[in-house]
C-alpha positions as CSV (number, residue, x, y, z in Angstrom):
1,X,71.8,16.0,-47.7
2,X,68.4,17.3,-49.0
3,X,67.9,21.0,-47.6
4,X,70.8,21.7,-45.6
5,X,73.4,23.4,-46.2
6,X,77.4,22.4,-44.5
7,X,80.6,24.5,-44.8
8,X,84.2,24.2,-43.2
9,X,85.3,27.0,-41.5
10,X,88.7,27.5,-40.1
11,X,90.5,29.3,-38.0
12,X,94.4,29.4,-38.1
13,X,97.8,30.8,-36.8
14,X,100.8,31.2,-39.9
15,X,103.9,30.8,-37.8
16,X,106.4,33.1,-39.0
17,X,108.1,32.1,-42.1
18,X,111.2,34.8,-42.0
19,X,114.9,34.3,-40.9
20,X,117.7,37.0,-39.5
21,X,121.5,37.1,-41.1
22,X,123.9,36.0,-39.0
23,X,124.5,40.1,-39.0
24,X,121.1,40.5,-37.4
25,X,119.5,42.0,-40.4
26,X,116.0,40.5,-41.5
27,X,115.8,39.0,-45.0
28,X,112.7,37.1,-46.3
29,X,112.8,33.5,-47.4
30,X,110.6,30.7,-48.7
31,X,112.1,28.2,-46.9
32,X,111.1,27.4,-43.3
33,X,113.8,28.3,-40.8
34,X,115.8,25.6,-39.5
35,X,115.0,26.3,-35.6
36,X,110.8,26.1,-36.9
37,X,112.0,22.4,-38.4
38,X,113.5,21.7,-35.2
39,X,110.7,22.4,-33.3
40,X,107.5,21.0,-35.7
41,X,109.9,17.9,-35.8
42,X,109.6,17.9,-31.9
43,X,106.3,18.6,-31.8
44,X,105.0,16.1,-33.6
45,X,106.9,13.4,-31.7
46,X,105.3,14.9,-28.9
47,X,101.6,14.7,-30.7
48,X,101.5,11.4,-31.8
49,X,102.9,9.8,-28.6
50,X,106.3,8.8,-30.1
51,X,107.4,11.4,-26.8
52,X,105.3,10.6,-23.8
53,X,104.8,12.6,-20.6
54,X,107.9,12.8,-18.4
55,X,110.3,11.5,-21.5
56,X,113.3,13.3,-21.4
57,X,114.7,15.3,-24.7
58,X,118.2,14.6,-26.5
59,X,120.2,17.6,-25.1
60,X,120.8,20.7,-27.2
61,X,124.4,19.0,-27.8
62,X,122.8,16.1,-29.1
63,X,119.9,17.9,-31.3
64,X,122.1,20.1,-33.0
65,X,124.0,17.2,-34.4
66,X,121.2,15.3,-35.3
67,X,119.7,18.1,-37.0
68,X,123.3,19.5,-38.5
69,X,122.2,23.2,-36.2
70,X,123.9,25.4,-34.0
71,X,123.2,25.2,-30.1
72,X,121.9,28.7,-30.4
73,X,119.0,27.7,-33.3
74,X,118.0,24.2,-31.3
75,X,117.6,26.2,-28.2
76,X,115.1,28.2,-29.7
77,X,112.8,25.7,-30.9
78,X,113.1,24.3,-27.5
79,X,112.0,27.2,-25.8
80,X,109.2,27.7,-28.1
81,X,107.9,24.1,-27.3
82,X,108.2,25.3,-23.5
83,X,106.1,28.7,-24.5
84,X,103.2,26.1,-25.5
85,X,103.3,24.4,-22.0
86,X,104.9,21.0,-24.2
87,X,107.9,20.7,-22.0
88,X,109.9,21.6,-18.5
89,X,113.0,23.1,-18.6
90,X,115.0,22.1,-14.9
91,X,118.4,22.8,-14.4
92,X,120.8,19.9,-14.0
93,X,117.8,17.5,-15.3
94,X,117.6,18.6,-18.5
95,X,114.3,19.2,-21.0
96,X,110.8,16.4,-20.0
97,X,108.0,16.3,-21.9
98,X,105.4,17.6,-19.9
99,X,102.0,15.9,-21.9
100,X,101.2,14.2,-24.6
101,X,99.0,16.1,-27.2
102,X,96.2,13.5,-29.1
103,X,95.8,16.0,-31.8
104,X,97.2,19.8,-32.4
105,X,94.0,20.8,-33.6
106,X,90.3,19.8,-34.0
107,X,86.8,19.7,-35.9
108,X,83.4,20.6,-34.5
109,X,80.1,20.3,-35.6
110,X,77.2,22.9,-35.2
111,X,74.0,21.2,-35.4
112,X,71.6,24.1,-35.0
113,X,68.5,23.3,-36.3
114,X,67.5,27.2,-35.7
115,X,70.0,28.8,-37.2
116,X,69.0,31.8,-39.2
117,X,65.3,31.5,-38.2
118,X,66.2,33.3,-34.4
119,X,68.8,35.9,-33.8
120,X,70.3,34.3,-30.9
121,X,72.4,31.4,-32.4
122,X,74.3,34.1,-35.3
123,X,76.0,36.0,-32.6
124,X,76.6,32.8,-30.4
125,X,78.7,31.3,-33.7
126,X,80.3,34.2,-34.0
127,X,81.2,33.8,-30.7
128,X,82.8,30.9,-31.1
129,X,85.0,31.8,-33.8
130,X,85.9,35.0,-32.5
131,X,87.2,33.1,-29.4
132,X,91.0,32.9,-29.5
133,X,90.6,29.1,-28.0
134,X,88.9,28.5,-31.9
135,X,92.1,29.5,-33.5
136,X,93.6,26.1,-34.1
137,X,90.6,24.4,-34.9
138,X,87.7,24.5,-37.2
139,X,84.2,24.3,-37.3
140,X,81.8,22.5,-39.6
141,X,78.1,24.5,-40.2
142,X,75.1,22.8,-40.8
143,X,71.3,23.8,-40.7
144,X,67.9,23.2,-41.6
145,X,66.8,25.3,-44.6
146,X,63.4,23.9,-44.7
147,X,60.3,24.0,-42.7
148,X,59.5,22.9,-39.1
149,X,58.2,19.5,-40.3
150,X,61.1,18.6,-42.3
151,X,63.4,19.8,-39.2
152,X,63.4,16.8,-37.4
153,X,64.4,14.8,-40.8
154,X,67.3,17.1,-41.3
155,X,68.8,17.0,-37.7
156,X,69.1,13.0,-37.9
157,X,70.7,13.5,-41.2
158,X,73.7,16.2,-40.1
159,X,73.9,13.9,-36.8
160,X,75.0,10.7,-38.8
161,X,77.2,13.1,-41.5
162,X,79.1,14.5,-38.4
163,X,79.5,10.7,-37.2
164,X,81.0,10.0,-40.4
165,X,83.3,12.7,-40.5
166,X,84.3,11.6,-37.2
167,X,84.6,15.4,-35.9
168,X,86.0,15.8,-32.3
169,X,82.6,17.2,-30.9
170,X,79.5,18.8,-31.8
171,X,77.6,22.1,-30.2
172,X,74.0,20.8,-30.3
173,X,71.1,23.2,-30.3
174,X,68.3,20.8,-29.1
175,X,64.9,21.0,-31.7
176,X,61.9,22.7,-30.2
177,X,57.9,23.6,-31.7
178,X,58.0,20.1,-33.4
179,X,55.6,17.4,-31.7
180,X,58.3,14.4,-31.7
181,X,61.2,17.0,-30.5
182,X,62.2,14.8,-27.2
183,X,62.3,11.6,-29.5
184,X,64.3,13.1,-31.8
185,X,66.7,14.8,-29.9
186,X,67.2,12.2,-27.5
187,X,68.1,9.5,-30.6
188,X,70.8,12.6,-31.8
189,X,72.5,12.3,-28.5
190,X,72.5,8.9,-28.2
191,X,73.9,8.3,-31.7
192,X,76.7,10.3,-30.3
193,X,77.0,8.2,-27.6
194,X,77.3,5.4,-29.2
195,X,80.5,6.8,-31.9
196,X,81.8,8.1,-28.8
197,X,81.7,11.5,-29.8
198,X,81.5,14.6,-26.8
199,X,78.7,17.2,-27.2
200,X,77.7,20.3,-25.8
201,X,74.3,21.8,-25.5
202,X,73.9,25.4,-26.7
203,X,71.1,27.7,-25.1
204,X,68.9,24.2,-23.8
205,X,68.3,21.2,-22.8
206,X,66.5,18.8,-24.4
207,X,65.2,16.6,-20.9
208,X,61.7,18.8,-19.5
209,X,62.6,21.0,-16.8
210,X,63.6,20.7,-14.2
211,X,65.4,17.8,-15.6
212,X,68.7,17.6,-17.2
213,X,70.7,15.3,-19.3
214,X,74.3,14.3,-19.0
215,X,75.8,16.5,-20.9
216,X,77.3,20.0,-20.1
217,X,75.0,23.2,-21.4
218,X,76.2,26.5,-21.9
219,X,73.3,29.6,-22.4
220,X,71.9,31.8,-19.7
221,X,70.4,31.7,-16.1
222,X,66.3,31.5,-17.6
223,X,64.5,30.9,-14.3
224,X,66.8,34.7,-13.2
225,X,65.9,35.8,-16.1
226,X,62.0,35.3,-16.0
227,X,62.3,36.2,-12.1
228,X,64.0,39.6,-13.0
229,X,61.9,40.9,-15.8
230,X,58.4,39.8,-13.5
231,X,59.7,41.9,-10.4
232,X,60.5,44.8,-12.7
233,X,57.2,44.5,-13.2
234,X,56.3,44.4,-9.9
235,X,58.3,47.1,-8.8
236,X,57.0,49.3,-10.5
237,X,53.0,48.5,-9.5
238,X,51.8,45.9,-12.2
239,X,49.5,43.7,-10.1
240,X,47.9,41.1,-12.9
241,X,50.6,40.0,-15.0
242,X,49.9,37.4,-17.7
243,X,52.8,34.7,-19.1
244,X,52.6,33.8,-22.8
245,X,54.7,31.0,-24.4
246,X,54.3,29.3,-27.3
247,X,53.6,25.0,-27.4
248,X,56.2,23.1,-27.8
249,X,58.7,25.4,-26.9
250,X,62.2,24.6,-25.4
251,X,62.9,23.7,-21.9
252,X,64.3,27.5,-21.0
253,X,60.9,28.9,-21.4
254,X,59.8,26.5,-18.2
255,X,62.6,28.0,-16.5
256,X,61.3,31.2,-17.3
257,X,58.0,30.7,-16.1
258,X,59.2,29.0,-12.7
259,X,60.9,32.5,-12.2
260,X,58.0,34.5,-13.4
261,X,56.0,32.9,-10.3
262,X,58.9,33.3,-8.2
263,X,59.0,36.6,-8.7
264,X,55.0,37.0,-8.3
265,X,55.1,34.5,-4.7
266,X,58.1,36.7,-3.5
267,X,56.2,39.6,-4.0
268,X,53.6,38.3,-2.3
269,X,50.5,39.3,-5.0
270,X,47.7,37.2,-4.4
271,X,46.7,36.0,-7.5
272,X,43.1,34.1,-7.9
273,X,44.4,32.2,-10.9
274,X,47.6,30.5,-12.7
275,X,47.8,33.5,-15.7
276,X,50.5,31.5,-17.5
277,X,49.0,31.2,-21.0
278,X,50.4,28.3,-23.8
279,X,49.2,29.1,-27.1
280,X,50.0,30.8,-30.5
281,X,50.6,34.5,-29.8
282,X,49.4,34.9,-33.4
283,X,46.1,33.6,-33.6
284,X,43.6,36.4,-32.4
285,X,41.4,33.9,-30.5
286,X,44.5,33.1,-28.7
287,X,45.3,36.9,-27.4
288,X,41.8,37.8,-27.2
289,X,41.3,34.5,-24.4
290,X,44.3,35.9,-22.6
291,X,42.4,39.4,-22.5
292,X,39.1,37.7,-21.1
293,X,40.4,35.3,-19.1
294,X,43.6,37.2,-17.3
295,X,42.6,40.7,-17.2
296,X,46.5,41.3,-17.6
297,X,47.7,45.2,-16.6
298,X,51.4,43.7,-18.0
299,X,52.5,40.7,-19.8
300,X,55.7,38.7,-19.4
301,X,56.7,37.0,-23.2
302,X,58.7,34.3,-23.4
303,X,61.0,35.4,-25.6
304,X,61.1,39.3,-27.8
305,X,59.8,37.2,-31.2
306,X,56.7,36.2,-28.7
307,X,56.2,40.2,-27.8
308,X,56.1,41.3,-31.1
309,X,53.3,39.5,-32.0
310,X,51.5,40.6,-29.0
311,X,52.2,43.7,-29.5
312,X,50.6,43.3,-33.2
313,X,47.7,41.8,-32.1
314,X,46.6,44.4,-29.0
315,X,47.3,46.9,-31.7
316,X,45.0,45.9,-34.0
317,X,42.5,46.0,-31.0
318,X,43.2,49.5,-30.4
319,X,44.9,48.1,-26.9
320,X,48.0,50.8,-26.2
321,X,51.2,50.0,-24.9
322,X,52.6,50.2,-22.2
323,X,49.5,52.9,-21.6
324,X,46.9,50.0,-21.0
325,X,48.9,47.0,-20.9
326,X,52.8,47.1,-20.3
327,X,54.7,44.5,-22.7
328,X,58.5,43.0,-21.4
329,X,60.4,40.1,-23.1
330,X,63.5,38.3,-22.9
331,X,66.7,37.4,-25.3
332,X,66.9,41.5,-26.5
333,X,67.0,40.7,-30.2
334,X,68.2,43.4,-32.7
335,X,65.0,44.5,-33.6
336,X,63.6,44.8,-30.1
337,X,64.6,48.6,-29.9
338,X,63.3,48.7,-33.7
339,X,59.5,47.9,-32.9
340,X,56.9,50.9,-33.0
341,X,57.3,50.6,-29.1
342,X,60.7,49.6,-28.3
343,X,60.7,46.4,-25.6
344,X,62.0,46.1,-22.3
345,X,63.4,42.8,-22.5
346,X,66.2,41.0,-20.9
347,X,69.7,40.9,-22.7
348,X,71.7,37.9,-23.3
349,X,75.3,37.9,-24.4
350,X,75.3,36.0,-27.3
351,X,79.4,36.1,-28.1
352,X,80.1,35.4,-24.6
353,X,77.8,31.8,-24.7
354,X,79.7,31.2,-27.9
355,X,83.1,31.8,-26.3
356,X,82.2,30.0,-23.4
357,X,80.7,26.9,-25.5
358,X,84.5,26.7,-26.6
359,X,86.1,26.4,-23.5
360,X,83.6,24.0,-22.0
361,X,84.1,22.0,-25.1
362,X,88.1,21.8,-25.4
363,X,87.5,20.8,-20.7
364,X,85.8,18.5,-22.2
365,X,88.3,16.9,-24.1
366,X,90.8,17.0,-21.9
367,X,89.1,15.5,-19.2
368,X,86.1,13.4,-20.6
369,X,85.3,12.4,-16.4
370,X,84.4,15.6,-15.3
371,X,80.2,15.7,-13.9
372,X,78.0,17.3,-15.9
373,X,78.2,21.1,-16.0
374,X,75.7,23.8,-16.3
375,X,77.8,27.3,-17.4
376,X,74.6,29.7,-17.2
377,X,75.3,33.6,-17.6
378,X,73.5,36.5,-16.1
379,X,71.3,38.3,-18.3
380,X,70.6,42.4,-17.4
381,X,67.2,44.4,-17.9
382,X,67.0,46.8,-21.2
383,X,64.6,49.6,-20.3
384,X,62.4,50.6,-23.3
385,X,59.5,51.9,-23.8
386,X,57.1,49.0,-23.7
387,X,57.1,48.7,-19.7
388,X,56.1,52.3,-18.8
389,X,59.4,52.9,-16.5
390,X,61.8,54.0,-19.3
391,X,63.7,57.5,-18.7
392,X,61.9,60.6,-18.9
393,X,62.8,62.4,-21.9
394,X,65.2,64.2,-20.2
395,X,67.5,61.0,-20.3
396,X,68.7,58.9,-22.6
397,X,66.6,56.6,-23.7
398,X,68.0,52.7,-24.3
């Protein structure tokens, strides 16, 4: 696939491969021990359905002939399947399969068309892996490497490689800033549909808000988000506050704005216009309409990438922050503490989405009738410098 770039990553447990003298003492070996044959034998009757829920085991009497082991070593393996939840152990009843396992272990698909141009989908991978659900499965990357307009082209082309491969499910970050995004990511999901293969949504939707689509979505709470950082704001006497997004942007940025004017209709400023603002926070027409127009004394950004191009742009006009206008974002980057005025911004957990994305992906598969969730986290307020409420310098500053 032209521009993109697909690795294997997996994560695995070793079983231990060591046996104890009959004395007691510990010697290594190469071979596997006989109660870890026992038990992969088991297990993968139990996997491939050969054992079915509720069947009931040979009894250690019976195992250890067929497998030429003591009661002692057979017993073992049995009580490691029962350590895995495989099988109930009931006195006077003997050993039942407890469920059926379709497959030990499993392949995802990351189809991120961002990754490595934002710093939010890095840590949420990382996440992933660093979940100890991941352990027994593995995850296939793929992303864009070229530019927005070959983005679109690029997506389709990991969507029907992954369909190929037949991996178990795919974490799908939904394109965005390209003018036939809702086409496109609408024909991804549906070709997933249609080969039947589960996927979940990582930091967005791709239906407009307030709309959703039917599958589950894991990132944070945006429309708390936008309300939290606006009534920091507000709190602390900002009175005109402006809203600048970028077009085409995802469907979290309209959350964020719906709680922006929460925030503003709560407080109950009276405002004589809309001062939401869509444009590009790079062009100095742009920033220099939102001066005229808004009259802002703060600005809400949709995200920290959106700020610090603000902030460029009212420093090359001399404009000081937070002393004339106060600057907040959301999403808490790493280089939002690293700009020539750190931002106030509103931190997201990255490794917990990630983690999360795992679980609601393996619920998932296990029970493909559950209604459509929506896992949002809570995202906290960074204090910096950029507001004009950070800590005197007595304190510690974040």
């Amino acid at each position: 696939m032209k521009n993109t770039g697909i690795s294997r990553t997996e994560n695995k447990s070793s079983a231990p491969a060591d046996s104890q003298t009959s004395s007691g003492s510990r010697k290594e070996s190469s071979a596997t021990p006989k109660y870890r044959e026992i038990f992969e034998d088991l297990h993968s009757a139990i996997k491939t359905g050969a054992l079915r829920r509720g069947d009931r085991l040979p009894s250690e009497t019976e195992l250890g002939k067929r497998y030429n082991a003591s009661r002692i070593t057979v017993a073992k393996a049995v009580h490691e399947l029962q350590l895995q939840g495989l099988v109930s152990r009931r006195p006077g009843s003997g050993t039942h399969v407890l469920a059926p396992i379709a497959s030990a272990d499993h392949v995802f698909g990351l189809l991120i068309p961002d990754l490595g141009r934002t710093e939010i989908f890095e840590p949420i991978c990382n996440g992933m892996m660093q979940s100890p659900l991941s352990r027994p499965h593995s995850l296939l990357w793929g992303h864009s490497m070229g530019e927005f307009a070959q983005q679109q082209k690029e997506a389709e082309q990991l969507c029907h490689k992954y369909i190929a491969q037949k991996v178990s499910g795919v974490f799908f970050a939904p394109l965005e800033f390209t003018p036939e995004k809702d086409i496109v990511n609408r024909r991804i999901a549906s070709a997933f549909d249609r080969a039947g293969i589960p996927v979940v949504l990582l930091d967005r939707c791709y239906a407009p808000y307030p709309l959703r689509s039917r599958y589950d979505l894991v990132g944070i709470d945006n429309r708390s988000a936008g309300f939290l950082i606006t009534q920091h704001l507000l709190q602390h006497g900002a009175r005109r506050i402006a809203f600048v997004a970028r077009r085409l942007s995802a469907s979290t940025v309209h959350g964020r704005i719906a709680g922006y004017r929460e925030a503003i209709l709560a407080r109950g400023v009276n405002l004589q216009q809309d001062l939401v603002r869509i444009g590009d926070p790079e062009d100095p027409k742009f920033l220099q309409t939102i001066l005229n127009d808004c009259h802002p004394d703060a600005i809400v950004c949709a995200n920290d990438i959106t700020a610090a191009r603000i902030m460029q742009g009212l420093a090359a006009r001399g404009i000081r922050v937070p002393d004339e206008i106060r600057i907040v974002g959301i999403d808490d980057v790493k280089y939002a503490s690293l700009l020539p005025v750190p931002l106030t911004t509103q931190h997201q957990n990255c490794a917990h989405i990630g983690a999360m994305a795992i679980a609601t992906m393996l619920q998932r598969l296990e029970k493909p009738d559950l209604p459509t969730r929506d896992i949002l986290l809570q995202t906290k307020t960074v204090l910096r410098r950029s507001c004009g409420t950070h800590p005197s310098p007595n304190q510690k500053l974040t």
